[in-house]
C-alpha positions, -999 to +999 in steps of 0.1 A: -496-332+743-495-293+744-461-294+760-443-320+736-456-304+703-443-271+718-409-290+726-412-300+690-413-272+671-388-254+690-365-284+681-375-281+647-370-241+648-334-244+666-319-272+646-336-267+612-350-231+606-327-207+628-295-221+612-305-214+578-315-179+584-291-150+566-275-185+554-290-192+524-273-199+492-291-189+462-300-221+449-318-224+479-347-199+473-370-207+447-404-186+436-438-210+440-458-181+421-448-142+417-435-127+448-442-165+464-412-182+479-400-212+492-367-219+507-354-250+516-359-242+556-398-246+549-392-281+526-368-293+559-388-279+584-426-294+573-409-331+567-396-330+603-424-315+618-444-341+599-429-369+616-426-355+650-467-348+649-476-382+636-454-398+659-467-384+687-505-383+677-504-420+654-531-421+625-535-384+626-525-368+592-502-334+582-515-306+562-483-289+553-482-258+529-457-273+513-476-303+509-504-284+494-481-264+473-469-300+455-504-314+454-534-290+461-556-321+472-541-325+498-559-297+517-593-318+513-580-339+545-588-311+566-628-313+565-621-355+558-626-357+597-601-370+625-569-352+638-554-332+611-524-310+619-520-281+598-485-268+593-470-236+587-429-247+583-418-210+579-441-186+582-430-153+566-410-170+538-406-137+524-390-118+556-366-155+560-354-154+523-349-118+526-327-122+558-353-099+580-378-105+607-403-115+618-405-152+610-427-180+632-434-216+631-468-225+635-489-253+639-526-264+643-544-295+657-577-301+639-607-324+645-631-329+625-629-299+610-630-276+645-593-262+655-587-277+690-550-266+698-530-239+680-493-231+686-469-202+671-431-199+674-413-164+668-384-182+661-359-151+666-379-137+700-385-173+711-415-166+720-439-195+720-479-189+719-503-216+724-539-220+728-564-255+737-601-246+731-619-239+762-585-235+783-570-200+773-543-186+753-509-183+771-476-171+758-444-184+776-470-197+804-484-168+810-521-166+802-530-137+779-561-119+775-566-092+748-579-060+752-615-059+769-626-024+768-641-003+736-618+022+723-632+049+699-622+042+661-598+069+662-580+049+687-578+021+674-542+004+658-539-027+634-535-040+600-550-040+565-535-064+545-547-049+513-526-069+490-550-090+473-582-068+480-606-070+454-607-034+438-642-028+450-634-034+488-606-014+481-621+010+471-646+007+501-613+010+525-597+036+510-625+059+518-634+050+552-598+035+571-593+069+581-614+069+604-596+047+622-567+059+643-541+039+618-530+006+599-499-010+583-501-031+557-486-056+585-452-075+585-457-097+565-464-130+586-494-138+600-476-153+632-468-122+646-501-101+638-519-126+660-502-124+689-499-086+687-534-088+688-536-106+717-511-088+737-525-052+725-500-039+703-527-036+677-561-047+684-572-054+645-562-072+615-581-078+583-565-097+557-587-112+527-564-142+511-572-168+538-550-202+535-554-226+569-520-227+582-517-187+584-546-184+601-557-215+619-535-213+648-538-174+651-578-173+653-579-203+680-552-183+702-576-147+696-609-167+707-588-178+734-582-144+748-613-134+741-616-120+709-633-127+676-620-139+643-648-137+621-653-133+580-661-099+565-699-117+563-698-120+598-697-160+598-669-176+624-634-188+611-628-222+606-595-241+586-628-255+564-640-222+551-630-212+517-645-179+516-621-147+509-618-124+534-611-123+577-614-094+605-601-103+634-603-081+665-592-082+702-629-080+714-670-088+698-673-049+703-642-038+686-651-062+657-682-041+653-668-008+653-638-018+626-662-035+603-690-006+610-662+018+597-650+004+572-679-010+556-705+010+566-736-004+540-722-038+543-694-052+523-695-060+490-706-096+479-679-120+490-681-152+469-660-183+477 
């Protein structure tokens, strides 16, 4: 099944996404909240993705964002046991409406609540990465394995996503991320941070709002290659959790030493 959902969403990218991109008319683009958007590549997209996955997995059910974004109950279905497929149409709304890159297409199988398969598309580079628990990562059929050794903080490269930070984590980072060697603010889509991760271009991330189809695919592909994907309480991912707040890191030690630095006493109390 990993090759005909990949076959999938490339279809779905090529025919549905790729042709709408630097295309759209205004009345296309719409805000779902302040600085949220939705285009009408994302609405096209999740409905055709949603009948490719159901066809080929029958009685399994779609988690779209879209979905959720109509009807919020319809993330429940994701801890409500069986095959869930959690779906990303266009990630990095904001870059597509804007006519920039990077943009992906992801897609997660769940079961029972556990992330079994992930897949992401960069729909421009089409480059396709896909994990199956237990059997590797691999990114255009080529296994990938992130970074293994220990680098001192000042060496390390990633992303803090400090967006939605609470102000006293914030406050926490702002004293202490220089320590590391540096950080972006990221580019805006989850879809490529991942991968970057697991291909060493960065070898962190932390990002702290947490919704499944960003980051369900991503943290099955890091475990994959070997690294962690954990919560700032140290508890591992999963598309159930509701808690705020993810560090993801190419390796258990390098996990340590970005969360040591930054949060040095501990973090602050994360609530749900």
């Amino acid at each position: 099944m990993l090759d005909q959902v990949s076959a999938l969403i490339r279809e779905v990218a090529q025919t549905v996404v790729l042709p709408r991109f630097q295309r759209l008319r205004a009345d296309e683009v719409h805000q779902k909240s302040p600085g949220d958007m939705v285009t009408i590549a994302d609405q096209e997209s999740e409905r055709a993705l949603t009948r490719g996955l159901t066809a080929l997995l029958p009685g399994s059910v779609v988690v779209g964002e879209e979905a959720v974004a109509a009807d919020p109950g319809v993330r429940d279905r994701i801890g409500a046991g069986g095959a869930v497929w959690i779906v990303d149409p266009v990630d990095g709304t904001n870059n597509f409406a804007a006519g920039r890159t990077p943009f992906c297409v992801m897609t997660a199988l769940v079961r029972d609540g556990v992330t079994v398969a992930g897949w992401i598309l960069d729909v421009i580079e089409d480059r396709l990465t896909v994990a199956e628990a237990g059997a590797g990562a691999y990114r255009d059929g080529v296994r990938v394995k992130a970074r293994a050794d220990v680098p001192a903080a000042a060496d390390l490269q990633g992303v803090i996503s400090r967006k939605y930070l609470p102000d006293d984590f914030r406050a926490q980072v702002d004293v202490h991320a220089g320590e590391l060697g540096g950080y972006t603010a990221g580019r805006h889509c989850a879809g490529f941070e991942y991968p970057a991760i697991a291909t060493d271009l960065q070898q962190f991330a932390m990002f702290w709002r947490i919704l499944p189809w960003d980051h369900a695919p991503g943290s099955l592909i890091i475990r994959e290659a070997g690294g962690v994907s954990r919560h700032l309480d140290g508890t591992d991912y999963r598309p159930v959790n509701t808690r705020r707040g993810l560090l993801v890191a190419a390796n258990e030690e390098i996990w340590q030493t970005v969360h040591g630095t930054l949060f040095p006493d501990g973090p602050p109390p994360i609530g749900e």
